[in-house]
Each structure stands twice: as C-alpha cells, then as structure tokens.
N, CA, C and O of each residue as an XYZ file, in Angstrom:
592
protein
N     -50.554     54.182    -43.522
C     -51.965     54.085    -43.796
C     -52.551     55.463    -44.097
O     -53.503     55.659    -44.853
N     -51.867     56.409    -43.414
C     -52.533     58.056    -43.896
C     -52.102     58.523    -45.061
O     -52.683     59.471    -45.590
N     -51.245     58.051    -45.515
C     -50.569     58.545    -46.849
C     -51.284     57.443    -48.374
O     -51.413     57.695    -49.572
N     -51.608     56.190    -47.513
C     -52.940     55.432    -48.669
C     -53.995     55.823    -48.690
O     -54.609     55.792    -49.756
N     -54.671     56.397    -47.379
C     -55.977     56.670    -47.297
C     -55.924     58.495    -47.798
O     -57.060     58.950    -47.932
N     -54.991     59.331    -48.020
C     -55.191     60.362    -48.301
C     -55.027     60.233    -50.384
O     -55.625     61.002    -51.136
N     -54.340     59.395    -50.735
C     -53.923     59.013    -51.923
C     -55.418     58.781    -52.289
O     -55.705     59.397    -53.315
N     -56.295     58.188    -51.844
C     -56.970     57.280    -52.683
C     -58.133     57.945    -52.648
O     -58.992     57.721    -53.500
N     -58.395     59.243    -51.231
C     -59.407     59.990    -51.345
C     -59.384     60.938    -52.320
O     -60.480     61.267    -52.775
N     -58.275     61.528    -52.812
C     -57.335     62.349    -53.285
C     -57.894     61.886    -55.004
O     -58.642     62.610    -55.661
N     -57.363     60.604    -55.478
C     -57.585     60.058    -56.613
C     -59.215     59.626    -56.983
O     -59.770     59.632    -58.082
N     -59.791     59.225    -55.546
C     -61.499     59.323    -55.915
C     -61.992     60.979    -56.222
O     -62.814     61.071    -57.134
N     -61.767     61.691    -55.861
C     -62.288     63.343    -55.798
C     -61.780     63.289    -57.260
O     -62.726     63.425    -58.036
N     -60.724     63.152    -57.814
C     -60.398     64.029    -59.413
C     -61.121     62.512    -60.258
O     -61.665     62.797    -61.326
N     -61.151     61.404    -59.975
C     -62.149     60.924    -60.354
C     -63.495     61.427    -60.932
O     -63.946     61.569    -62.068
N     -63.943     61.635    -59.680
C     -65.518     62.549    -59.521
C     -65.718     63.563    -60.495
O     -66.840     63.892    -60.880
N     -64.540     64.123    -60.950
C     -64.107     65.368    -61.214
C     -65.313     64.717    -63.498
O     -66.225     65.169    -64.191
N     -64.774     64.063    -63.514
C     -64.955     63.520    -64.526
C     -65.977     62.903    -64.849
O     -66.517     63.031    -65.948
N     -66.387     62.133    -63.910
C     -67.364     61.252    -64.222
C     -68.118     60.819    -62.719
O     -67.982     59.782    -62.070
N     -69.163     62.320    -62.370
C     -69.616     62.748    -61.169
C     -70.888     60.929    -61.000
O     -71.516     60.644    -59.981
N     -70.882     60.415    -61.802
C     -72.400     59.174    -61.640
C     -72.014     58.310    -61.486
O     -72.573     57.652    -60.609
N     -70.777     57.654    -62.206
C     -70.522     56.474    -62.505
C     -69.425     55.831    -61.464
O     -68.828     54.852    -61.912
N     -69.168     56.142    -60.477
C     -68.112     55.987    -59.697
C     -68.570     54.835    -58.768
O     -67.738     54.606    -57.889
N     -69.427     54.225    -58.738
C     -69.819     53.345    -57.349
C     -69.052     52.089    -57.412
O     -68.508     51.638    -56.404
N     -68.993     51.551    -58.472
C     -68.166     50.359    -58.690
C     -66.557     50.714    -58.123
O     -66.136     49.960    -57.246
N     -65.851     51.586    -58.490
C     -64.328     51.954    -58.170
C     -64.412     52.515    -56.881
O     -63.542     52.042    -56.151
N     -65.033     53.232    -56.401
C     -65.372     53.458    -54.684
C     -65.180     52.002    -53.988
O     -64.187     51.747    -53.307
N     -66.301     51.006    -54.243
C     -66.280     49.792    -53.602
C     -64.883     49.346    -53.819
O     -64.097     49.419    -52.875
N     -64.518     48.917    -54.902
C     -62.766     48.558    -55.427
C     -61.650     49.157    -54.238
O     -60.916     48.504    -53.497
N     -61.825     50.755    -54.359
C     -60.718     51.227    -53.289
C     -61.251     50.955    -52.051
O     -60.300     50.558    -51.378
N     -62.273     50.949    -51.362
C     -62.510     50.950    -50.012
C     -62.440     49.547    -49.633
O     -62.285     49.257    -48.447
N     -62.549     48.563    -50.614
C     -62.050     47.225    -50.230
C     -60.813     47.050    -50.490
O     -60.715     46.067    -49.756
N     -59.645     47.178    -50.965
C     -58.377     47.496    -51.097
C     -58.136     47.946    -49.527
O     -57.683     47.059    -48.804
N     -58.420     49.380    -48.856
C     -57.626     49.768    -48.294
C     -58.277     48.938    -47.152
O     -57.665     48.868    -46.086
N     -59.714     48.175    -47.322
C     -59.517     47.231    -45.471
C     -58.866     46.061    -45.854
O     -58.751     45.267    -44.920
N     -58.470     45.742    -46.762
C     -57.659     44.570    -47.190
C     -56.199     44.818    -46.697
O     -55.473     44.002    -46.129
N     -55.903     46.175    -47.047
C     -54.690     46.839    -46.496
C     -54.109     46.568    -45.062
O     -53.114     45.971    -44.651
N     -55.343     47.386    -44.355
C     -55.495     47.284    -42.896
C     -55.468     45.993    -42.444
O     -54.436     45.708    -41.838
N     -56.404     44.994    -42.566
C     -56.623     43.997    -42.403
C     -55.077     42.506    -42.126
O     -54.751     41.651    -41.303
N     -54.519     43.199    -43.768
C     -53.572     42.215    -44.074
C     -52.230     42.219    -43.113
O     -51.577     41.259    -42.705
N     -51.977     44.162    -42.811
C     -51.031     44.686    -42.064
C     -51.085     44.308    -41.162
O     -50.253     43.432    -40.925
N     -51.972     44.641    -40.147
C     -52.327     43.705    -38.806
C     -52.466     42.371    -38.753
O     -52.166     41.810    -37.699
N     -52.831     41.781    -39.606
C     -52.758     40.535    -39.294
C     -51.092     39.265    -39.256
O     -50.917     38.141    -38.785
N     -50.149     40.300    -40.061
C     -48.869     40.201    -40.460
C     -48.263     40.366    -38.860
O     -47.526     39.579    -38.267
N     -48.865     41.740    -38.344
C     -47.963     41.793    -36.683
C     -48.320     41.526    -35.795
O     -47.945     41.998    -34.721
N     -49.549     40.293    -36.023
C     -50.037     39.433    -34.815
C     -49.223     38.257    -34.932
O     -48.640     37.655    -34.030
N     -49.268     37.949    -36.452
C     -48.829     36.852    -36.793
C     -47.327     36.690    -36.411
O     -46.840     35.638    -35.996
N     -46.501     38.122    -36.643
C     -45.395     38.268    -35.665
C     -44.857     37.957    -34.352
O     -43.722     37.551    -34.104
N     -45.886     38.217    -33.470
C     -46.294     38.083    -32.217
C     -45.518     40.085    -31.641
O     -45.007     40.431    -30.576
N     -45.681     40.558    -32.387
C     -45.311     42.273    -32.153
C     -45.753     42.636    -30.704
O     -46.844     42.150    -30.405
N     -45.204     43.313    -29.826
C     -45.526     43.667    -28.581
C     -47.012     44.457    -28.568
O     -47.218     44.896    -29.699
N     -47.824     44.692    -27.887
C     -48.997     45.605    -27.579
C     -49.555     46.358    -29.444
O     -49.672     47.468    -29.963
N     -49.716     45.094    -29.787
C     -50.121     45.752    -31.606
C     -51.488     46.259    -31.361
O     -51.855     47.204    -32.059
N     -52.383     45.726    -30.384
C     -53.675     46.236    -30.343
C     -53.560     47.663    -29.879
O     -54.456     48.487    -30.062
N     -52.755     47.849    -29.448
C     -52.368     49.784    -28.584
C     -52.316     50.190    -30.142
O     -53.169     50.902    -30.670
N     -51.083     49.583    -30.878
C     -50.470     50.556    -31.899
C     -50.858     50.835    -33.017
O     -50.351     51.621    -33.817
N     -52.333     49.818    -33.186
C     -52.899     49.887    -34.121
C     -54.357     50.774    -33.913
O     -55.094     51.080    -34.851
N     -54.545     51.032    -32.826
C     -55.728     52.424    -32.256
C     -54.714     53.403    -32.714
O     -54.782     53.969    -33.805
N     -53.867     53.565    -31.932
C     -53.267     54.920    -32.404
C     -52.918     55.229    -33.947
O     -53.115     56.331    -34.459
N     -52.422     54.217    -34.563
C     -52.606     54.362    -35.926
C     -53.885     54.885    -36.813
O     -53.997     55.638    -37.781
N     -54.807     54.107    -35.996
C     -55.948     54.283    -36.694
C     -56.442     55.891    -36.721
O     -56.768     56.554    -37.706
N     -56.368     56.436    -34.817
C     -56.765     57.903    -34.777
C     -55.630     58.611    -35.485
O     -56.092     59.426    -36.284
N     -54.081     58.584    -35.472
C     -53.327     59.315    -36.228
C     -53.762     59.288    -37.987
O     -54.076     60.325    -38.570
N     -53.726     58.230    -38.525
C     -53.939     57.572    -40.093
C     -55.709     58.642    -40.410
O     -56.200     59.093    -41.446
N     -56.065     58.665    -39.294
C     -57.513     59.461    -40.014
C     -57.381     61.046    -39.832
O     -58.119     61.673    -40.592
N     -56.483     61.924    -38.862
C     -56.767     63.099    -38.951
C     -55.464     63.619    -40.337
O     -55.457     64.597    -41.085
N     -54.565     62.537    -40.198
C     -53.314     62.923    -41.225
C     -53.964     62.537    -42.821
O     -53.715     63.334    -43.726
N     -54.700     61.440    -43.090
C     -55.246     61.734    -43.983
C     -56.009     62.577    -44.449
O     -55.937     63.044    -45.585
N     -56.806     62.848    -43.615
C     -58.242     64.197    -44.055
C     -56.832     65.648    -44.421
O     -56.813     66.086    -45.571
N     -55.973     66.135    -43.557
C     -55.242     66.943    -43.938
C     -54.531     66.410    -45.246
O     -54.662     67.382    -45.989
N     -54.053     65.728    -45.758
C     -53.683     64.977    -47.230
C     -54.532     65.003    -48.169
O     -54.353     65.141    -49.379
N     -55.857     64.808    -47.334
C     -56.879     65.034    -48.727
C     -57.230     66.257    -48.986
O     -57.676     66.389    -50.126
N     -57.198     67.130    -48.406
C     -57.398     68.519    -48.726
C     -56.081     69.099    -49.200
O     -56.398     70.164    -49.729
N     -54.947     68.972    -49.274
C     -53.539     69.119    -49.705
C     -54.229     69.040    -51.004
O     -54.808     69.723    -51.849
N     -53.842     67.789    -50.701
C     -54.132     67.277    -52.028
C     -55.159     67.411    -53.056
O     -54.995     67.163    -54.250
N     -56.089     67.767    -52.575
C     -57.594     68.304    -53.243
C     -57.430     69.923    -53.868
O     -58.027     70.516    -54.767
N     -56.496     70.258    -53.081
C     -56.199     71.608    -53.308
C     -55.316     71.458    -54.749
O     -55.585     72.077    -55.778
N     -54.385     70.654    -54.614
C     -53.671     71.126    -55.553
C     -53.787     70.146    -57.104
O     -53.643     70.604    -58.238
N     -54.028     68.982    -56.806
C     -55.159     68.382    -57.960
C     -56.120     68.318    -58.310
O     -56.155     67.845    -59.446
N     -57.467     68.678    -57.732
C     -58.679     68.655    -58.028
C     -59.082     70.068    -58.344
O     -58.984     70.777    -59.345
N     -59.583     70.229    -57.103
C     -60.523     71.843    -57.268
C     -60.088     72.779    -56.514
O     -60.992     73.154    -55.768
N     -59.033     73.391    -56.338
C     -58.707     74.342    -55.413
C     -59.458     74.419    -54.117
O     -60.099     75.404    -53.752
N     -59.295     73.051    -53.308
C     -60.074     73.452    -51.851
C     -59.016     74.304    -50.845
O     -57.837     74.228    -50.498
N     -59.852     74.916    -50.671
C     -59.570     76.053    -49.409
C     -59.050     75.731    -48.279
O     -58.339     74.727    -48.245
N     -59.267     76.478    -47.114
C     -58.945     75.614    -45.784
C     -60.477     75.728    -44.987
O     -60.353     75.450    -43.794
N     -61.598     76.002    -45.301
C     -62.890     76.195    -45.350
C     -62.873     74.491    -45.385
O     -63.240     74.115    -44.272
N     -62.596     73.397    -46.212
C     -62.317     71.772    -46.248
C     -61.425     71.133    -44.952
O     -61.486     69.986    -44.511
N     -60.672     72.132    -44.543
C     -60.054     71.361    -43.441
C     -61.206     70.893    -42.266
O     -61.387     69.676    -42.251
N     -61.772     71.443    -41.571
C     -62.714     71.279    -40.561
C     -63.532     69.486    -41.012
O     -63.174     68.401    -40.553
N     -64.559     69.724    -41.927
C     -65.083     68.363    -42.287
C     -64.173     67.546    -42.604
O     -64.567     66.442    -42.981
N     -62.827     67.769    -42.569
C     -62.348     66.412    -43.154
C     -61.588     65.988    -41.711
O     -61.326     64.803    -41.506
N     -61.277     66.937    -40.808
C     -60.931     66.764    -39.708
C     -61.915     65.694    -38.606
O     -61.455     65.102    -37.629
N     -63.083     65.662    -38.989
C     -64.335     65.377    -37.885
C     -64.921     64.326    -39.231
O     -64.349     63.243    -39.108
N     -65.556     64.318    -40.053
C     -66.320     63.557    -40.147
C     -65.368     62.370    -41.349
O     -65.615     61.198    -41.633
N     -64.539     63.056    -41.704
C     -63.506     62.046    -42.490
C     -62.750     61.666    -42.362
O     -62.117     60.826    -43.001
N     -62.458     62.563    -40.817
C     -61.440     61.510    -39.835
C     -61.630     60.430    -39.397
O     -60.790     59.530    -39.405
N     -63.010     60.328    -38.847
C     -64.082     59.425    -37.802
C     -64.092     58.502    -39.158
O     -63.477     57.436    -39.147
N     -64.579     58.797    -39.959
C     -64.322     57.646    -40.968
C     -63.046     56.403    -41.817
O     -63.031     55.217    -42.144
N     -61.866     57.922    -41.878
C     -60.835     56.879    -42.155
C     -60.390     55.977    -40.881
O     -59.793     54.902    -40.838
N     -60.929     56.858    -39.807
C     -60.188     55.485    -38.224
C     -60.888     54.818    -38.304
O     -60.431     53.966    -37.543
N     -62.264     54.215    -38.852
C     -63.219     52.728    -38.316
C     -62.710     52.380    -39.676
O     -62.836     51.176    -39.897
N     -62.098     53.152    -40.798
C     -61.694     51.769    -42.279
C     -60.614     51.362    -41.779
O     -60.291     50.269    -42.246
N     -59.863     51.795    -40.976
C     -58.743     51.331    -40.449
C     -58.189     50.421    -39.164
O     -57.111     49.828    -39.118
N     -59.467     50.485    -37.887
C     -59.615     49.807    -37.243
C     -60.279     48.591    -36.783
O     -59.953     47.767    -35.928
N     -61.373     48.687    -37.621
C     -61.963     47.428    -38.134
C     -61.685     46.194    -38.455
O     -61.743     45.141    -37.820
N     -61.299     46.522    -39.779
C     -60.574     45.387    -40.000
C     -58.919     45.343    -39.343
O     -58.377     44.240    -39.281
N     -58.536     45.969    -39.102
C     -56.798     45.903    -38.085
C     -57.543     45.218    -36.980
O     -56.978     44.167    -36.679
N     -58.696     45.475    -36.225
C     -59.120     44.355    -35.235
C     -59.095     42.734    -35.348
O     -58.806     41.935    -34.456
N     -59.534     42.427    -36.894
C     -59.935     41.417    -37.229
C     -58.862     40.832    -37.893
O     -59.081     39.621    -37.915
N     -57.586     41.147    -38.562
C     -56.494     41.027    -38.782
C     -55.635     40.482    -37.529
O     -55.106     39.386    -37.341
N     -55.693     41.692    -36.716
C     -55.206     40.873    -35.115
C     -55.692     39.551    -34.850
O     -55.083     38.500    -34.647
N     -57.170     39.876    -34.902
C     -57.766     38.262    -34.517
C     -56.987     37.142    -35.336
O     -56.501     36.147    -34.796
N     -56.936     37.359    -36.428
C     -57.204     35.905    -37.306
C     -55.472     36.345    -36.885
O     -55.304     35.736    -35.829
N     -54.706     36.779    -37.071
C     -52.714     36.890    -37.035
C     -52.430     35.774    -36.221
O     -51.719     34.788    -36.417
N     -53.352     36.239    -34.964
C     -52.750     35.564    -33.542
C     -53.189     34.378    -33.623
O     -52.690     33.602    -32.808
N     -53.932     33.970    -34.304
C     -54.441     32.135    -34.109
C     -53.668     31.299    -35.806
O     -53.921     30.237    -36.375
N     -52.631     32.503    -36.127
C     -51.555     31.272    -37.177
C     -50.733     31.052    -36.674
O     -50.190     31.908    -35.976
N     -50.207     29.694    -36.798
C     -49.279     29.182    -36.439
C     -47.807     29.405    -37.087
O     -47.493     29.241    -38.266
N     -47.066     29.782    -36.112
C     -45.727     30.534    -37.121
C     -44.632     28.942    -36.830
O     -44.633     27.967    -36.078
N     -44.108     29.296    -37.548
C     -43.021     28.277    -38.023
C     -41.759     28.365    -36.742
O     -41.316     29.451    -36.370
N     -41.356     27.224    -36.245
C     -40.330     27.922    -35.475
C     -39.501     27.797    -35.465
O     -39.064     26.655    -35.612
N     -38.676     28.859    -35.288
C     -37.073     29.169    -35.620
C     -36.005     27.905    -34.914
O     -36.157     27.243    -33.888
N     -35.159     27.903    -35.690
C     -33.994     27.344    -35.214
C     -33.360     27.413    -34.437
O     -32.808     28.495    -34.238
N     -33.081     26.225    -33.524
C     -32.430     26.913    -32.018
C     -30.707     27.633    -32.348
O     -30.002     27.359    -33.320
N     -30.405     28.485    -31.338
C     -29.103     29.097    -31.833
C     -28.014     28.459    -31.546
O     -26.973     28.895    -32.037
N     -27.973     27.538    -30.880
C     -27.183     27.127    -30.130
C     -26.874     25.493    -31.775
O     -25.904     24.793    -32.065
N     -27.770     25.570    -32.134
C     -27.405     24.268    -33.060
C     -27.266     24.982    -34.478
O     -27.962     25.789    -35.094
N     -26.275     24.446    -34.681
C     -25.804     25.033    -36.542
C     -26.404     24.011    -37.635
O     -25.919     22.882    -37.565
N     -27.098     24.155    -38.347
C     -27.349     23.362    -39.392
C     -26.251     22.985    -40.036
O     -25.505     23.889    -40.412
N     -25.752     21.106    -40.418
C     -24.975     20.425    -40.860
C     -24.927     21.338    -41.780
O     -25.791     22.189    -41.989
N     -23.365     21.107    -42.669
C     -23.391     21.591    -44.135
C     -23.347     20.733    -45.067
O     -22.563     19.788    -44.980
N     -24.129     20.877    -46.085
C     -24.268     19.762    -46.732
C     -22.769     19.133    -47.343
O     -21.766     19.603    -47.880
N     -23.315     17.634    -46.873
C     -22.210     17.059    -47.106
C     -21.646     16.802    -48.579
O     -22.095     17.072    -49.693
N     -20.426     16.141    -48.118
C     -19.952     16.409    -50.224
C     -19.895     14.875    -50.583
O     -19.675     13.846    -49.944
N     -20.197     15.189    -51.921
C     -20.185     13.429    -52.153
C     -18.770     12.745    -52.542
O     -18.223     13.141    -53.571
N     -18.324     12.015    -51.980
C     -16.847     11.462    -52.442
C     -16.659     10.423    -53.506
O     -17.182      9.365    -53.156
N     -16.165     10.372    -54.533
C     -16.050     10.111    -55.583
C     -15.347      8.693    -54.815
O     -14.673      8.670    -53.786
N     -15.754      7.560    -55.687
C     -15.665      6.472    -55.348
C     -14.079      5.823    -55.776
O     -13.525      5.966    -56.866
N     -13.571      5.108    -54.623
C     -12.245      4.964    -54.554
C     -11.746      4.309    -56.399
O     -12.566      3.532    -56.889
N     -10.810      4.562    -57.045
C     -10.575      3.787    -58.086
C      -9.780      2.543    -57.622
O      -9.062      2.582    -56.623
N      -9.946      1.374    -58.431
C      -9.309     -0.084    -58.232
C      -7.823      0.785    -58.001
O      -7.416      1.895    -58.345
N      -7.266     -0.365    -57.225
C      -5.621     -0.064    -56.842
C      -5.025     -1.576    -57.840
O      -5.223     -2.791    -57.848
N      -4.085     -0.401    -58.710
C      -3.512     -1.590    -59.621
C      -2.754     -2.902    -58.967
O      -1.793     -3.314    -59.617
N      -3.012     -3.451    -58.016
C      -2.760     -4.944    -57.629
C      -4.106     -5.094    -58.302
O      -4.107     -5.256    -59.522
N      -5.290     -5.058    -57.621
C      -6.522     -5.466    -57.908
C      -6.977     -5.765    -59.539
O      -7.900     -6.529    -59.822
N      -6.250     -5.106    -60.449
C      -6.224     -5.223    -61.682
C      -5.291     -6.400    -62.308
O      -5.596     -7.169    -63.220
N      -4.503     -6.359    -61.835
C      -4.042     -7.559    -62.324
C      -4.298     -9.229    -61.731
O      -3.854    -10.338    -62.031
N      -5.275     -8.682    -60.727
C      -5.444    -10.438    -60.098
C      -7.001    -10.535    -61.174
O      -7.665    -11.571    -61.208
C-alpha cells in the first residue's frame, strides 16, 4: 500500500506539473482507486478468516503512510521538481496522517463487509473425490446370439 500510495502521489505532483487547474476530476479517480484498493484488500483477509487482520491492518496503515510520504518525496525529487529534504517533514506529519485514514478507513469497512461473506467450504481431507468414472462401451452381441 506505501509503494501505491507513494506512486500515485508521485504521478499526481508531475501531473500538476502540467496542468496546475484541471486536475480535480483525476485526483477523485486516484483517491477512489486507492480506497477501493484498501477496501478490497481487507476485505479479501476477512473474507479469509486471516488471524488478528484488524492489528495488521493499523499497522499497515501507520507504516503505508510514513513509507509513502518518504516515496513521495524520493520520488518528487527525482521526477517532478527537485524536492529537497526541506519536503520530508510535511510529508512525514501531515501526509502521513493522511495516507493512514485513506488506508484505514476503508480497510475497516472491508473487514466489516469480508467477515459477514460466506466462504465456501473446503473439502474434508479425509474423503477423496470419486474419479470420474469411465464409460464402458457396450458389450457387442456374442456370435451365438447372431445366429439365433
């Protein structure tokens, strides 16, 4: 998730770069993408039944936001506009705090809805599924039978 959310801050900034007005429509596009992201991920390892996903998905969320803000300034640095390390600080604090609620949010609500699908259930181990059987070609007349 820090390596999408640094990608996409990364690709909105040289965006900007171009076309500083017109961006509101593709902002909405990516920021619904990446809680769709979140959302879909978590809801996949509820639906799992994954051990303590609500733990692993906080920590994701605080790791995924300070590793992105450092990605976006990487990255800002070396595609956009030469940012400094003067960019590290705000992206540490206020774009951290931001990529963890795009990320925990919906990973909350993903959990929710995961855990109330019904998963399919596995095959017991102990029983082997028949193999399909073969079809036997039907006996031919036995030459007595032909001549009566």
């Amino acid at each position: 998730m820090a390596v999408l959310h640094g990608v996409a801050d990364t690709a909105l900034a040289k965006a900007n770069v171009y076309d500083p007005t017109g961006l509101l429509t593709t902002k909405i596009v990516v920021i619904a993408l990446l809680v769709g992201a979140a959302a879909l991920w978590s809801a996949v390892d509820a639906w799992l039944r994954r051990p303590d996903s609500g733990r692993t998905w906080v920590i994701a969320a605080l790791f995924a936001g300070l590793a992105s803000g450092v990605l976006y300034v990487i990255g800002r640095g070396i595609f956009v506009d030469q940012a400094g390390t003067s960019e590290v600080q705000p992206a540490l604090t206020g774009g951290a705090a931001f990529t963890a609620l795009l990320i925990l949010v919906p990973a909350g609500l993903g959990l929710f809805v995961g855990a109330r699908l019904t998963r399919p259930e596995p095959a017991p181990a102990d029983e082997k599924p028949s193999p399909t059987p073969r079809r036997r070609r039907a006996p031919s007349p036995s030459p007595r039978a032909r001549q009566d």
